[in-house]
N, C-alpha and C positions, 0 to 999 in steps of 0.2 A: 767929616766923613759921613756920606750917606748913608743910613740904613735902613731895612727891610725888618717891618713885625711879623713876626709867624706865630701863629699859636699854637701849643703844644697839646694832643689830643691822647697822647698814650706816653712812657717813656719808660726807663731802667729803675729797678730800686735801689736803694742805699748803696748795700755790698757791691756793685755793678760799678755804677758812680766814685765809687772810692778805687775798686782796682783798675777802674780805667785811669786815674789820677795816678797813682802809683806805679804803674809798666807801662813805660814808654811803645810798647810793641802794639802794632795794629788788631793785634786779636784782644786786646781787651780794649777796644773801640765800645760804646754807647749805640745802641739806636732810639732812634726818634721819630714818632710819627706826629706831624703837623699836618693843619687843612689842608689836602690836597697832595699829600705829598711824602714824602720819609726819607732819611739819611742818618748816618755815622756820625760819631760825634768822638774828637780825644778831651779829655778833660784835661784843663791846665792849672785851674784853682775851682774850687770849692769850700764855701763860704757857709754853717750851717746858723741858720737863725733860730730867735729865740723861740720858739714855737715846735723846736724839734723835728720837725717837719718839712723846713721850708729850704733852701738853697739856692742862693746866689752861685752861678755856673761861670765860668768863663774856657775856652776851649778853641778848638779848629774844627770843620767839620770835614769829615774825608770821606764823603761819598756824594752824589747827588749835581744839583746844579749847581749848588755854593759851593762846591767840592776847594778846599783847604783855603777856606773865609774865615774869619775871628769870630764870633761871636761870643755876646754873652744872655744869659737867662735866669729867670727867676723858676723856682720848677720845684713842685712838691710831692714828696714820694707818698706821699698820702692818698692823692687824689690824680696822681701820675699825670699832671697837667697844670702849666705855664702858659708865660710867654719864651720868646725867644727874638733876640736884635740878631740881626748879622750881616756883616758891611757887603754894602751894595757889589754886585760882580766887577772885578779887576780892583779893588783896594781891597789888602793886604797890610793896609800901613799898621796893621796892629797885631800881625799873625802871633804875637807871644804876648798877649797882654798881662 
């Protein structure tokens, strides 16, 4: 599967992160701003590392040019900035990772 780096220039803290993970409904959607650009994000797993700090992402995004592409990210609420993968436009092969 192809994919695309974005890097992550702003993004949600914690509590944000966590109830977009837990309600399924589009209003507790994420936003994200990367170079260049911004989009929604649903969380589907969240992974928190040892550092307290840091999270492993994985989700859909539902807004934007990648609008409902896979991705996953590395992305720390500390310093509200990552990276972020997300498969190239028209694959989908992994919309529920």
């Amino acid at each position: 599967m192809a994919e695309q780096a974005l890097t992550i220039i702003d993004g949600p803290d914690k509590p944000a992160l966590q109830w977009s993970l837990t309600k399924p409904e589009s209003e507790h959607d994420v936003h994200f701003r990367v170079e260049g650009d911004a989009f929604d994000a649903h969380i589907l797993r969240m992974e928190e590392q040892a550092d307290g700090f840091t999270f492993e992402l994985a989700g859909l995004l539902t807004s934007g040019r990648h609008k409902d592409a896979p991705f996953k990210a590395l992305y720390s609420i500390e310093s509200r900035s990552g990276w972020l993968r997300v498969a190239s436009e028209g694959d989908n092969s992994n919309a529920h990772m």
